[in-house]
C-alpha positions as CSV (number, residue, x, y, z in Angstrom):
1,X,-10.6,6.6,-26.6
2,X,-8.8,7.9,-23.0
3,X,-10.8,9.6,-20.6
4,X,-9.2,12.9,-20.1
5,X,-9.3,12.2,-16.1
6,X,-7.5,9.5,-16.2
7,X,-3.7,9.7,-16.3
8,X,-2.0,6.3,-17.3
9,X,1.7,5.3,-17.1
10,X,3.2,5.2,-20.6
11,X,6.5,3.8,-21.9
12,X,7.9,6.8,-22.6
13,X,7.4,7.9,-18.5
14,X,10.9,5.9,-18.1
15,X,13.1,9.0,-19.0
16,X,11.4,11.1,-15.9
17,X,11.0,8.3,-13.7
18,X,14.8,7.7,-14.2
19,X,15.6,11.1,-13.1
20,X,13.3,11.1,-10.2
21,X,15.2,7.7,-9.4
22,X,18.2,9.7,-9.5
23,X,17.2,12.6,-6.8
24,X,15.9,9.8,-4.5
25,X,18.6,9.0,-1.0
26,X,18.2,5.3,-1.7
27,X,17.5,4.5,-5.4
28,X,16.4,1.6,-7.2
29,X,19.4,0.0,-8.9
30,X,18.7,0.4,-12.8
31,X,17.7,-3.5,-13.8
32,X,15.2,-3.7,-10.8
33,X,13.7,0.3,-11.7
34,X,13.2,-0.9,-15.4
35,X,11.4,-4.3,-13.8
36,X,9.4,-2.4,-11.6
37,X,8.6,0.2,-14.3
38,X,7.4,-3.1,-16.8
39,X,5.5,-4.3,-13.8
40,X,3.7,-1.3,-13.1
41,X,3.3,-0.4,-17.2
42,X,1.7,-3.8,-17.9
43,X,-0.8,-3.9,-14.9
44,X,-2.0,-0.3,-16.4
45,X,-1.4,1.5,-13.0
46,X,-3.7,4.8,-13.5
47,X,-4.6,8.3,-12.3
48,X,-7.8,9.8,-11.8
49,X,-7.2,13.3,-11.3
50,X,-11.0,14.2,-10.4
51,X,-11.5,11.5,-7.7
52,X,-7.5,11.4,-6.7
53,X,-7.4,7.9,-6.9
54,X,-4.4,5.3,-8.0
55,X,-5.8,2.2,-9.5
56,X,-4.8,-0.5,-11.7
57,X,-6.0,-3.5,-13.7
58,X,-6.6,-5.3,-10.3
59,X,-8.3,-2.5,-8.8
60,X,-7.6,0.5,-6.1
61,X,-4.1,1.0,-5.1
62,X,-4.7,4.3,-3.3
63,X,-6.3,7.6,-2.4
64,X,-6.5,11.0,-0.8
65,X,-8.1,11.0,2.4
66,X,-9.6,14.4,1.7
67,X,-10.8,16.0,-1.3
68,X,-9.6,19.1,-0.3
69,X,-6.2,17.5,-0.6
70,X,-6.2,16.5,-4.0
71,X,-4.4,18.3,-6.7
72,X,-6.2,20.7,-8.9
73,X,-4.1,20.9,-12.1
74,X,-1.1,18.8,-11.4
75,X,1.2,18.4,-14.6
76,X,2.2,14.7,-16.0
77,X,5.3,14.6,-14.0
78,X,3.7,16.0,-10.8
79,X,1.4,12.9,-11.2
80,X,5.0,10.1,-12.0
81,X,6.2,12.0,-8.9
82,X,4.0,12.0,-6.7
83,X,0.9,8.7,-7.6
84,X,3.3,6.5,-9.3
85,X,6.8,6.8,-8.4
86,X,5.9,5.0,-4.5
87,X,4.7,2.2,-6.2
88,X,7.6,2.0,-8.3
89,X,10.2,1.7,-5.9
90,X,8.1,-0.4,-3.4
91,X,8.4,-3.0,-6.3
92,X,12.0,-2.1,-6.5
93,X,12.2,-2.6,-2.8
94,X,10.8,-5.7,-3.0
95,X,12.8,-7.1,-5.9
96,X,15.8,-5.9,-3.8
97,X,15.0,-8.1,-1.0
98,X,14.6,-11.1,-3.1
99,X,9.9,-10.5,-3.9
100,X,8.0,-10.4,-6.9
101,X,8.0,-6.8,-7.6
């Protein structure tokens, strides 16, 4: 059973994640987005939407410095765009300069 506060990255987030990829100055080439996507799908990088806080299997990724700051009702692509997309392409900016994502 899900928690309805917590927001997790599904498979089928790759379709909006590819667009936002798209809008992006300097995008992740399309084999390292898909490895970065896996990467982030199979750690079970999460939302919390009360608290405002990105997490994953091994633990806190990051958080809103003030509560006052954290979105009320964002929608599910509010939350790719703006919790997990950065982690995305940091993995693809890693893979691009030869990392582990």
């Amino acid at each position: 059973m899900s928690k309805p506060n917590l927001i997790y990255l599904k498979k089928s987030d790759f379709e909006v994640v590819k667009q936002l990829n798209k809008k992006r100055k300097e995008g992740c080439s399309p084999s390292h987005l898909k490895k970065s996507f896996d990467k982030h799908l199979s750690d079970k990088i999460k939302y919390n939407k009360k608290i405002g806080i990105v997490s994953n299997r091994l633990g806190f990724i990051s958080s809103y410095s003030y509560k006052k700051d954290i979105p009320k009702n964002p929608t599910r692509d509010e939350i790719i765009e703006w919790e997990f997309m950065g982690e995305i392409t940091n993995s693809c900016s890693r893979l691009r300069r030869g990392f582990n994502p």
